[in-house]
C-alpha positions as CSV (number, residue, x, y, z in Angstrom):
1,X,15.4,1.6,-9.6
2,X,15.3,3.5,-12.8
3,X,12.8,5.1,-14.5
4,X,12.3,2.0,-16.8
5,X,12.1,-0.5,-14.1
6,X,9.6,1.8,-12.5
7,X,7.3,1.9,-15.5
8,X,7.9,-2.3,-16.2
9,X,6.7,-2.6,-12.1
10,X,3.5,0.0,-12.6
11,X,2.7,-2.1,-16.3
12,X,3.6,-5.4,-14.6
13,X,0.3,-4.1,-11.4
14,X,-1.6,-2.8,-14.2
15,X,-1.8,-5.8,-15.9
16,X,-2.2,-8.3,-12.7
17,X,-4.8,-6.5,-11.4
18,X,-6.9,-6.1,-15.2
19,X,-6.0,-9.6,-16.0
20,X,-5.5,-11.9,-13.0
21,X,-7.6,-10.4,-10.5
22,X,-9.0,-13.1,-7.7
23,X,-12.5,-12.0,-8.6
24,X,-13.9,-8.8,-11.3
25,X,-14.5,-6.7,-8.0
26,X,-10.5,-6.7,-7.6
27,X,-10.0,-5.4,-11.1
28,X,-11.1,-2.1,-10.3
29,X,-11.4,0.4,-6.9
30,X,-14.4,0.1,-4.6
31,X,-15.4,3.6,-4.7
32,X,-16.7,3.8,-8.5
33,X,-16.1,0.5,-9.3
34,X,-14.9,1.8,-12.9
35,X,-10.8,3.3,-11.6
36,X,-8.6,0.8,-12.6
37,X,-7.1,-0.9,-9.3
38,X,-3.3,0.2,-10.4
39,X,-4.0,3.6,-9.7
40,X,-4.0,2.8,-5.8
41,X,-0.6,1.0,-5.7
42,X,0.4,3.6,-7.6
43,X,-0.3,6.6,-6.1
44,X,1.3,4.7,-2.7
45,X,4.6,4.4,-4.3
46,X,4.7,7.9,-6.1
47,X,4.1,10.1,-2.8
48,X,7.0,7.7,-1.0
49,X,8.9,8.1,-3.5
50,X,8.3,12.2,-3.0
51,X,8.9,11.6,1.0
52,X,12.6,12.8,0.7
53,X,13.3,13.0,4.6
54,X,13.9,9.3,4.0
55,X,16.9,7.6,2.8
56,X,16.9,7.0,-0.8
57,X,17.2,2.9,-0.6
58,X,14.2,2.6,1.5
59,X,12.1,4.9,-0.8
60,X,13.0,2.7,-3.6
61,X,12.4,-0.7,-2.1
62,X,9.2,0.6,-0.2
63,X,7.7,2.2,-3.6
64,X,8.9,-1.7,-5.4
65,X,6.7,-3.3,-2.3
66,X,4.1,-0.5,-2.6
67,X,3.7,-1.1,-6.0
68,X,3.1,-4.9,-5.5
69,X,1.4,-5.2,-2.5
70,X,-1.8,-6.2,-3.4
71,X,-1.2,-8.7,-6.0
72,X,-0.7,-12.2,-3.8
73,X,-4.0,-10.8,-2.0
74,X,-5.9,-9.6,-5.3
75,X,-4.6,-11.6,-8.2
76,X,-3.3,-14.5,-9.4
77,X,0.1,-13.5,-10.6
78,X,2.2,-14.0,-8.7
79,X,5.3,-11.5,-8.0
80,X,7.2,-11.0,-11.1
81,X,10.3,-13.0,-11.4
82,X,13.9,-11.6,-10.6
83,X,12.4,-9.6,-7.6
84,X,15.0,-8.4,-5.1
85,X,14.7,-10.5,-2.0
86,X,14.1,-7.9,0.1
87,X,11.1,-6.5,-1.9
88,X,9.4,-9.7,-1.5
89,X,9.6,-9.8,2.2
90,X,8.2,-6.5,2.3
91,X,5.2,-7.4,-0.4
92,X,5.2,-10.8,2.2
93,X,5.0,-9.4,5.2
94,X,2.2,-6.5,3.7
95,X,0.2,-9.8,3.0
96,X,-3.2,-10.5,5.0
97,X,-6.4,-12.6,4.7
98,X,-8.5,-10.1,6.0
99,X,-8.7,-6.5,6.9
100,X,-9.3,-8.2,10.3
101,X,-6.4,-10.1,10.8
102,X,-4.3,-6.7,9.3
103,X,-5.9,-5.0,11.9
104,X,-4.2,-7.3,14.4
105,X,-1.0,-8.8,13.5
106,X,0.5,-5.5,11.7
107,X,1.8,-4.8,14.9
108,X,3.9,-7.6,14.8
109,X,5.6,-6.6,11.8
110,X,8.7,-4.2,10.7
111,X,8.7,-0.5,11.8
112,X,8.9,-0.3,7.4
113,X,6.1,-3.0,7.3
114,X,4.2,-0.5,9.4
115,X,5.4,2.6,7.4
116,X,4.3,1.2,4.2
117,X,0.9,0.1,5.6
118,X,0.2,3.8,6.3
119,X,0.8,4.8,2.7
120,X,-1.7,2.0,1.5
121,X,-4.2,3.1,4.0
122,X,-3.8,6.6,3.7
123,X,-4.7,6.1,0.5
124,X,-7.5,3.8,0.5
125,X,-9.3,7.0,3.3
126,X,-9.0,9.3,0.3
127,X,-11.5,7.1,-1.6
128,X,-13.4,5.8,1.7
129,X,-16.7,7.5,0.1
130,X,-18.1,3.2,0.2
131,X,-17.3,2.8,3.6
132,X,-20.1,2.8,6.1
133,X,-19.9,5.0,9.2
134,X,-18.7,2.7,11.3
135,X,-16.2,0.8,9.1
136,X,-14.8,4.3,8.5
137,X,-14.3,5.1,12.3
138,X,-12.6,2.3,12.5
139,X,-10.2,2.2,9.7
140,X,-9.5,6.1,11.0
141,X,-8.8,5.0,14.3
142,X,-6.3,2.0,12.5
143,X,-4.9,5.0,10.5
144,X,-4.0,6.8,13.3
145,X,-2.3,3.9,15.1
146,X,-0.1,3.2,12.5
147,X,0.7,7.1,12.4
148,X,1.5,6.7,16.0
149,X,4.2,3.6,15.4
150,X,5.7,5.2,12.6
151,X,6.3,8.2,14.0
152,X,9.0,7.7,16.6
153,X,11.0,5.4,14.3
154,X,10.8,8.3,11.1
155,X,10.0,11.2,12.2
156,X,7.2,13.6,11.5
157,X,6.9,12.7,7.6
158,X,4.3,13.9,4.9
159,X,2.2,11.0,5.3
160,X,1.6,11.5,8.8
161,X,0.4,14.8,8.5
162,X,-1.8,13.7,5.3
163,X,-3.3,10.8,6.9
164,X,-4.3,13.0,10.1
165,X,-5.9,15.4,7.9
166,X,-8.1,12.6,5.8
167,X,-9.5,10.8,9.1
């Protein structure tokens, strides 16, 4: 991925999310209800892209799936045509009904699956300001689950240590 097909993928969630969200609430982030959605998948996909303990191809295919992994949940795009294969699986097999059944079955999924999950979640703590006390727990706990499967397959990696230090 070049620069230019990372700025066509970051116009392409920009525009799902302002245009095509499932409902207004989806256009923008929960916690001021006024920060354009894009910035989340965004910010997920610039700090694995900055992760460079990990191998350059998975960086660039997770930061693709990053990117996109809210739109079949939030809009009604679609994923843009021409998608590698193997970013779709990974937008795919980021794709829940709920929080409740993420919760769940993400243990079922790939160790990357899993690794990308963290990234998304990580992020949404940073901005958890709406969450109630006991939602918050919760998604912490989650959080620190998904630090502890996606540690032994990668390492000790920057989002681990940022995700323990926002729970």
């Amino acid at each position: 991925m070049n620069a230019k097909e990372l700025v066509q993928c970051i116009d392409y969630i920009f525009w799902a999310h302002s245009q095509k969200p499932t409902k207004p609430s989806k256009a923008v982030r929960k916690w001021d209800g006024r920060t354009p959605y894009g910035v989340h998948p965004t910010w997920c996909a610039m700090t694995l892209l900055t992760e460079t303990s990990l191998p350059e191809d998975l960086r660039v295919r997770g930061a693709q799936a990053l990117l996109l992994h809210d739109v079949l949940e939030d809009t009604t795009a679609g994923l843009p045509e021409g998608l590698d294969p193997e970013v779709a699986t990974l937008v795919e097999g980021m794709t829940f009904a709920s929080s409740e059944e993420e919760m769940e079955l993400v243990w079922s999924r790939s160790g990357e699956v899993k690794l990308l999950k963290l990234y998304d979640k990580t992020s949404n703590m940073l901005d958890a300001n709406w969450m109630s006390a006991e939602k918050r727990t919760r998604y912490g706990q989650y959080l620190l689950h998904l630090c502890d499967a996606v540690e032994p397959i990668y390492g000790p990696i920057n989002i681990i240590r940022l995700a323990k230090a926002v729970i």
